[in-house]
Structure formats: structure tokens, C-alpha cells
C-alpha positions as CSV (number, residue, x, y, z in Angstrom):
1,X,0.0,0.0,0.0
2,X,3.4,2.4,0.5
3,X,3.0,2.6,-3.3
4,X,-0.4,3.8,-3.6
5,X,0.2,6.1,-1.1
6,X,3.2,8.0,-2.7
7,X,1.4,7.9,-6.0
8,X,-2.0,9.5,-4.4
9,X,0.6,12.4,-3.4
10,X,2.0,12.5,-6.8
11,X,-1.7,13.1,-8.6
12,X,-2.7,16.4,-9.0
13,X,-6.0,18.5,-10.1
14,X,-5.4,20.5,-13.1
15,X,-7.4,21.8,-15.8
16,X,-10.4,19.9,-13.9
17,X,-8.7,16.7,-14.4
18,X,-7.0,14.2,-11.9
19,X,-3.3,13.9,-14.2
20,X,0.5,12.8,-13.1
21,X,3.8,15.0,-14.1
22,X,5.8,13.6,-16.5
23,X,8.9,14.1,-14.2
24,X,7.0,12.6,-11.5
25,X,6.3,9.6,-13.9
26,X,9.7,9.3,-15.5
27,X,10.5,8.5,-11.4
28,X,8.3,6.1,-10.6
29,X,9.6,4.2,-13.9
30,X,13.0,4.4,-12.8
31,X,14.4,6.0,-16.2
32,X,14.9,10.0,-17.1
33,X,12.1,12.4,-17.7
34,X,13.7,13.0,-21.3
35,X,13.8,9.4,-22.0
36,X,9.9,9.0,-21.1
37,X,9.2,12.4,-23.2
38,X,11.2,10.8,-26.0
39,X,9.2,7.7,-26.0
40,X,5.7,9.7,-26.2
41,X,7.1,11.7,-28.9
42,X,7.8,8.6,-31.2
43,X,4.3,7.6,-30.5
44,X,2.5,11.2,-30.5
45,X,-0.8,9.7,-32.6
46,X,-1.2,7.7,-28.8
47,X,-1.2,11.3,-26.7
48,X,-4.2,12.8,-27.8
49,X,-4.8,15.4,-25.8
50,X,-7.5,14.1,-23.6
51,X,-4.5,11.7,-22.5
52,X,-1.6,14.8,-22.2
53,X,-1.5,17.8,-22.1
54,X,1.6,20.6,-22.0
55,X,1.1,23.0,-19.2
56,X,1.1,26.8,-19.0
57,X,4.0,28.8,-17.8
58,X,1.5,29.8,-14.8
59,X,0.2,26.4,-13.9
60,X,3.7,25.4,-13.9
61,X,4.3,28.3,-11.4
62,X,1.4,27.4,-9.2
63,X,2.9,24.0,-9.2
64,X,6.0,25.4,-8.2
65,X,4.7,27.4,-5.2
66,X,2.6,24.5,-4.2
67,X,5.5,21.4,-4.3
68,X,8.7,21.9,-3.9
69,X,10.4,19.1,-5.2
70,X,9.3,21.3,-8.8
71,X,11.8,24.3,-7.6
72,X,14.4,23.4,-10.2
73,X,11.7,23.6,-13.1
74,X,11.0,27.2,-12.0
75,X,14.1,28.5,-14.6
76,X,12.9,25.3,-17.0
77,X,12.9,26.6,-21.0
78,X,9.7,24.2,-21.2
79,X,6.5,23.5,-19.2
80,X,6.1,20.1,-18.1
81,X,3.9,17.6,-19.8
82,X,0.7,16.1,-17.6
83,X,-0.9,12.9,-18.0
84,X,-4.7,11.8,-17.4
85,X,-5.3,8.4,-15.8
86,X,-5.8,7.3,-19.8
87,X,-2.1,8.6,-20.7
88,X,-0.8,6.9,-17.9
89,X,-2.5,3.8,-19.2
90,X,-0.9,4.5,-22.5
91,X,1.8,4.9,-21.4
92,X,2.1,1.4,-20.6
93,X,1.7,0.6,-24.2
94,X,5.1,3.0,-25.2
95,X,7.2,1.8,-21.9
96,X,7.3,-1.8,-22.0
97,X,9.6,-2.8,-19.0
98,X,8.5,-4.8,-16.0
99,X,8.7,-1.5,-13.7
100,X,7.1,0.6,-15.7
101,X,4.0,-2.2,-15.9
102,X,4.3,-2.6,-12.1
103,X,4.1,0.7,-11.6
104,X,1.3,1.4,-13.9
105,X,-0.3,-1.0,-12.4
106,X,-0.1,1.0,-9.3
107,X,-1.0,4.3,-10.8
108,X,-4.3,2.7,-12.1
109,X,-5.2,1.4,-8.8
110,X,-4.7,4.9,-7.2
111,X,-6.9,7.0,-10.0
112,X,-9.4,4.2,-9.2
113,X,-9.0,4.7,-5.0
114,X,-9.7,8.5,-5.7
115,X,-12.7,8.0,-7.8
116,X,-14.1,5.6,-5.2
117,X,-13.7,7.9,-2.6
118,X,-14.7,11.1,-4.1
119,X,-17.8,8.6,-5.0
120,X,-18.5,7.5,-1.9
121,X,-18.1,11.3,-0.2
122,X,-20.6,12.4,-2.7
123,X,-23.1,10.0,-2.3
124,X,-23.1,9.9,1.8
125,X,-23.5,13.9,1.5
126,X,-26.8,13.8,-1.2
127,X,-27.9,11.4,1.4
128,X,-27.7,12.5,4.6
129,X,-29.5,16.1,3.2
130,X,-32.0,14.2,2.1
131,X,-32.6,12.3,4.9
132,X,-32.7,16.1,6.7
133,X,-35.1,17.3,4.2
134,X,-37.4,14.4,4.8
135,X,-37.8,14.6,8.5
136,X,-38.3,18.5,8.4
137,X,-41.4,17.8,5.9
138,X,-42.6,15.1,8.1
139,X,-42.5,18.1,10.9
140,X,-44.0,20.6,8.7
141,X,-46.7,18.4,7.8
142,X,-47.9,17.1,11.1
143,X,-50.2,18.5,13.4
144,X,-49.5,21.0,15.7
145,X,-49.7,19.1,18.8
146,X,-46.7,17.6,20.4
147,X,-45.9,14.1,19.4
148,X,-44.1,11.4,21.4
149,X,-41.6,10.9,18.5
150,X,-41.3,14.7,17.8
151,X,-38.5,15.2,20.2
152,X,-36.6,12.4,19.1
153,X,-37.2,13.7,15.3
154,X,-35.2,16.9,15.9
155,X,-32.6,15.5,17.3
156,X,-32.2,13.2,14.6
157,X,-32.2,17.0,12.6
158,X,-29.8,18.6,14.8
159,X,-27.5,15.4,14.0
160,X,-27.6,15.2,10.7
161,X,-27.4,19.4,10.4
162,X,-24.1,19.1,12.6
163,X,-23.3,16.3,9.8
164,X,-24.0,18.8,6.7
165,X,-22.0,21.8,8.4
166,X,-19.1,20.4,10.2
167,X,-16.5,20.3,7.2
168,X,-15.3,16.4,7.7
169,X,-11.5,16.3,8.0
170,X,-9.9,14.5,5.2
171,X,-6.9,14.3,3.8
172,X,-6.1,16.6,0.9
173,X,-4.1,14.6,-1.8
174,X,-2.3,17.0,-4.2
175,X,-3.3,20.5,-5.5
176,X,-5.7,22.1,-7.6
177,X,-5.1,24.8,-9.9
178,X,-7.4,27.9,-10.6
């Protein structure tokens, strides 16, 4: 699990898409960022750009002042490149050794840990509003007069509006740009 860990840390939101750095990449693969740039060069027609994507000069300054293991790209003549979780899977078409398929293998696994969990964080909000917005119709449409389950029914409210409004404390995992 070490591995999924340090990749989760290495995935970052740009552009409103979950994508890797190529130097990022290139060190998880165990060969030189030029070498893996090379390699999707001679294969461009496999990087649309769904898959990868140059950055800007000022993402690539936002992803300086964010990270600092990028400090020595701040003076870089080019931007770096970023891969979507289908680039990285291309990827593993271009770089055919065994680490680069174990650690693609990885890579998948995280993109699909984060989609699960933003999943899951989704659904257990939607839910737990409309569970609140159930039981305050039920009290708006019941009589007047003071039921025995009344009492319990707001705290069951309070609850679940404590649940809505407390920000729950989770761990960020990389960076989004503006």
C-alpha cells in the first residue's frame, strides 16, 4: 500500500482533471524524464490530448509554489507535460519494461482509489441532506400538537445538520489549480 500512497501524493487536479507529471512519472519508472518524453514523442498519434497535455507557464508556477520538489523547473525553458489516468495507461503501451508495468499497475489502482472515494463522499452527503429534508417535511406536515416521536425527530435533525455543516477532515491529496 506504500506505493499507492506515494502515488495518491503525486496526482494532481489541473485543468479539472485528476493527471501525473511527466517528471513525476519518469520516477516512478525508474528511467529519465527525457527518455519517457522521447518515448511519447515517437508515439504522438497515442497522446491525444485528452491523455496529455503541456502546461502553462503559470500552472507550472502554481505547481511550483505549491510542491517543492518542482523548484528546479521554475528557470525550465519548457513547461512540463501532464498525464490523465488514460495517458498513464498508454503509457504502458510505449514503456514496456516490467517496472514501468508494475508501476502502472499502481498508478491505475490509485486513479481508481480517488474516484471511489470522491464517489462514496458524494453519495453519503446527497444522502444525509435528504434524509434532513425528509424529516423537516414530516414536521412541517404534522399537526400542531406535540408528538411522542417529535423530540426524538429533531434531534435526529440537529444530528444530521451538525453532519451537513461540520467540514469532515480529510486528507487533501495534491493540489488544484485555478
Amino acid at each position: 500500500m506504500k506505493n499507492i500512497e506515494i502515488i495518491e501524493n503525486r496526482i494532481f487536479t489541473i485543468r479539472g482533471q485528476k493527471v501525473m507529471i511527466d517528471r513525476d512519472l519518469a520516477e516512478l519508472y525508474e528511467v529519465p524524464t527525457h527518455r519517457l518524453n522521447e518515448a511519447v514523442k515517437r508515439n504522438k498519434k497515442r497522446f491525444p490530448n485528452d491523455f496529455m497535455f503541456k502546461l502553462t507557464r503559470d500552472e507550472l508556477n502554481e505547481l511550483i509554489a505549491n510542491c517543492d520538489r518542482f523548484q528546479t523547473l521554475k528557470h525550465s525553458p519548457t513547461t512540463p507535460n501532464a498525464f490523465t489516468e488514460q495517458g498513464v495507461s498508454m503509457l504502458s503501451s510505449v514503456l514496456n519494461s516490467d517496472r514501468a508495468i508494475s508501476i502502472n499497475i499502481e498508478i491505475i489502482r490509485a486513479f481508481v482509489r480517488l474516484r471511489q472515494y470522491a464517489l462514496i463522499q458524494n453519495s453519503t452527503s446527497r444522502e444525509i441532506d435528504e434524509l434532513r429534508k425528509m424529516l423537516m417535511l414530516h414536521i412541517e406536515n404534522t399537526d400542531k400538537k406535540f408528538s411522542e416521536h417529535d423530540e426524538t425527530i429533531n434531534q435526529i435533525i440537529r444530528v444530521l445538520n451538525n453532519l451537513i455543516e461540520t467540514p469532515r477532515q480529510t486528507k487533501q491529496i495534491g493540489f488544484t489549480t485555478k
